[in-house]
C-alpha positions in Angstrom: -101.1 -102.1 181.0 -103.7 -103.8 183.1 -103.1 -107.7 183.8 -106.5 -109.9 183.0 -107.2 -113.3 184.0 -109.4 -115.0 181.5 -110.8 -118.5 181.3 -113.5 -120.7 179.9 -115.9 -121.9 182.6 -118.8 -123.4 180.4 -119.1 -127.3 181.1 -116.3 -127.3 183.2 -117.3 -124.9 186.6 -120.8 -124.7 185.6 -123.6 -127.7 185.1 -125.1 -126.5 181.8 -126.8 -129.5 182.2 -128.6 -128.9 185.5 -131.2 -126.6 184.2 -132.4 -129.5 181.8 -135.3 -130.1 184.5 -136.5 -126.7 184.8 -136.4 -126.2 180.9 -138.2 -129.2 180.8 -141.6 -127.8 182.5 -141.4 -125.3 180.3 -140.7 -126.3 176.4 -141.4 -130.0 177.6 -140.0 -132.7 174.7 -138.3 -130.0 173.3 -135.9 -129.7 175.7 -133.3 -131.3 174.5 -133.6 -129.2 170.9 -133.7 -126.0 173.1 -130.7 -126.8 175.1 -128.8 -127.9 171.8 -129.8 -124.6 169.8 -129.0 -122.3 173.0 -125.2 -124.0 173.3 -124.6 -123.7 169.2 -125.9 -120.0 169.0 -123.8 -117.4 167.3 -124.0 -115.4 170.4 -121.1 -115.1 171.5 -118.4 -112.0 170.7 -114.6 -112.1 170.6 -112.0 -112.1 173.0 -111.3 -108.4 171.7 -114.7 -107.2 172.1 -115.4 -107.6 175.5 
């Protein structure tokens, strides 16, 4: 059995914020609706699957 070491960095080791300026210059006021439909995407897979 192989030993895994798992953890959630989002918000916490990485800025997810920081890029706000750069999205900025390119969906301009919709930045912030961008950023907010990104973060809630279904997206993501479980655990198991990766």
């Amino acid at each position: 059995m192989s030993t895994v070491l798992a953890f959630d960095v989002y918000g916490t080791l990485i800025d997810t914020q920081g890029i706000n300026e750069q999205l900025q210059e390119l969906v301009g006021d919709q930045t912030s609706n961008f950023s907010q439909r990104c973060a809630t995407s279904s997206s993501s897979m479980p655990f198991a699957a990766v």
